[in-house]
N, C-alpha and C positions, 0 to 999 in steps of 0.2 A: 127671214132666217132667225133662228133660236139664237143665236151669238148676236146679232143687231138688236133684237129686242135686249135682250140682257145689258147692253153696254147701253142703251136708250137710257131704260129704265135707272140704271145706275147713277147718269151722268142728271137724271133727273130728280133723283132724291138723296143722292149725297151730296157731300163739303167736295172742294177737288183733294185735301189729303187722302181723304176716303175713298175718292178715285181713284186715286192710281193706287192705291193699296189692291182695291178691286185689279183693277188691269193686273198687276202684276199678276194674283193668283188666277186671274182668268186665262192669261197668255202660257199661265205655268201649266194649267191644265190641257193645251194645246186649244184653246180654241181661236178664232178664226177675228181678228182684230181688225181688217178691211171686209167683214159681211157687210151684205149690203142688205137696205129693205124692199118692199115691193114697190117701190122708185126708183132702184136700182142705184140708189145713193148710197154709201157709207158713213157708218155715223158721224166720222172726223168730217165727211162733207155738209154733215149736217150741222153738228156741232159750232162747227168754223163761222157758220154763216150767225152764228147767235151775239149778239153783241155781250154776254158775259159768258160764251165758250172758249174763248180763245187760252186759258188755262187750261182746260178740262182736253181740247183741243190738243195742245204742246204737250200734256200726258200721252194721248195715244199715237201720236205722232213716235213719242220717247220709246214706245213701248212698239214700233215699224210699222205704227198706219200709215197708208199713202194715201 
């Protein structure tokens, strides 16, 4: 999905301020914060599992990833 790659990519080349600055105009634009990839993952599931996601993580969660 377009929304999963996008928040991918973000959470891989930004600071986490820069993140959730991201999330917010992303969720502002209505898109979809629990997509998932063609693993059927979401990124916070992804994210979570990273030993330095767990900021980046607690942004999308902030922002009602489940």
């Amino acid at each position: 999905a377009e929304d999963y790659h996008m928040l991918m990519k973000a959470y891989q080349s930004m600071k986490a301020e820069d993140f959730e600055l991201f999330v917010g105009f992303f969720c502002e634009e209505g898109r979809d914060v629990n997509a998932v990839g063609k693993d059927g993952r979401s990124a916070l599931a992804v994210i979570a599992t990273h030993r330095h996601g767990v900021e980046y993580a607690d942004i999308l969660k902030a922002a009602g990833a489940v």
